[in-house]
C-alpha positions as CSV (number, residue, x, y, z in Angstrom):
1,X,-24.9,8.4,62.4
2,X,-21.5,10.4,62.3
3,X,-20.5,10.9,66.1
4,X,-19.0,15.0,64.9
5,X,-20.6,17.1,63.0
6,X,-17.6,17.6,61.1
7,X,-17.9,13.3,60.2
8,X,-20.8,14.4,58.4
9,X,-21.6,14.8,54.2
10,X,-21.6,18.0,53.3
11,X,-25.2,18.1,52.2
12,X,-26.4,16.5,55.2
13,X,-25.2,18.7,57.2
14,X,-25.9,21.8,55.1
15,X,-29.5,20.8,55.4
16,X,-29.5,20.0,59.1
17,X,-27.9,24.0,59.9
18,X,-30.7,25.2,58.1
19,X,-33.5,23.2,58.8
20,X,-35.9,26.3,60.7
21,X,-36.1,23.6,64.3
22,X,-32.0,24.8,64.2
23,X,-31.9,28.0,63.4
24,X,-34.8,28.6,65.8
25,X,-32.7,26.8,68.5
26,X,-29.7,28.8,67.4
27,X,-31.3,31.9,68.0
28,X,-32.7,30.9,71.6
29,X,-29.1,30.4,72.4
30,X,-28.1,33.4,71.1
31,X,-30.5,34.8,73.2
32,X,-29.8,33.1,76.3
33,X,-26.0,34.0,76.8
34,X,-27.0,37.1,76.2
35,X,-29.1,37.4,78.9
36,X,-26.7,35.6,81.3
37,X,-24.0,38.3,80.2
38,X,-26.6,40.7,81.6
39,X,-26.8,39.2,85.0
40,X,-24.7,41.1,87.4
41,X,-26.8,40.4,90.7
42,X,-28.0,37.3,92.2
43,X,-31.4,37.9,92.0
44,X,-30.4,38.4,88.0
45,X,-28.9,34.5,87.9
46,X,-31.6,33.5,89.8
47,X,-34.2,34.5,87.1
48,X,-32.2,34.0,84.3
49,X,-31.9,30.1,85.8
50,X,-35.5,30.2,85.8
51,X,-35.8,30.9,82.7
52,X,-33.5,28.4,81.6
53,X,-35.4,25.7,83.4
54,X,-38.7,26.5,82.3
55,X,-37.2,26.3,78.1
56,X,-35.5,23.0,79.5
57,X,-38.8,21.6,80.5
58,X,-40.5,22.7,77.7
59,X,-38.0,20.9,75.4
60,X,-38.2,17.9,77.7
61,X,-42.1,17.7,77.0
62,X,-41.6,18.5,73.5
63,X,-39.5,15.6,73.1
64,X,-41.9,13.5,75.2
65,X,-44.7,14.2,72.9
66,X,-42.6,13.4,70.0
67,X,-41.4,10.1,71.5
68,X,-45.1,9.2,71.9
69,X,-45.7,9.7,68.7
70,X,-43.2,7.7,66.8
71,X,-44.2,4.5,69.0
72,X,-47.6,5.4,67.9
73,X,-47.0,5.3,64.1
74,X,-44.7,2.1,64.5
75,X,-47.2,0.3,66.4
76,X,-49.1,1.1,63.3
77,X,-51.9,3.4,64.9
78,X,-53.0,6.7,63.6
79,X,-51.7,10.4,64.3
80,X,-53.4,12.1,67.5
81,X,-56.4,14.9,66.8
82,X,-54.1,17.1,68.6
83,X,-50.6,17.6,67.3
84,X,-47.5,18.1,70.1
85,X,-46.3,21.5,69.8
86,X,-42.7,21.0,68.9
């Protein structure tokens, strides 16, 4: 695995900026410095942190689920009923 982006192939990479996971999380960054540009009291950095923490959890369970899910399949076992909501 390239350690830059910029180490990577071309087509790899091309793929990887447009894969919809990316340009989702693009977007919700997008979003997020534009709410901190917005804060201008601390009651607004206080909720904007909240927010922040609450999409860094979610992305921490995300991951989680995922995790438990590729040990799964390489211990050979079946996919969950449920699905993890990445």
């Amino acid at each position: 695995m390239p350690a830059k982006l910029t180490d990577m192939p071309p087509d790899r990479l091309d793929a990887l900026i447009k894969h919809p996971f990316h340009r989702e999380n693009a977007e919700r960054l997008i979003g997020f410095i534009r709410d901190l540009r917005e804060c201008h009291c601390p009651e607004d950095f206080v909720a904007f942190q909240h927010e922040l923490l609450k999409a860094m959890l979610e992305a921490s369970h995300a991951r989680a689920a995922r995790n438990r899910v590729i040990k799964r399949l390489k211990r050979g076992e079946k996919l969950p009923r449920t699905r993890p909501s990445w």
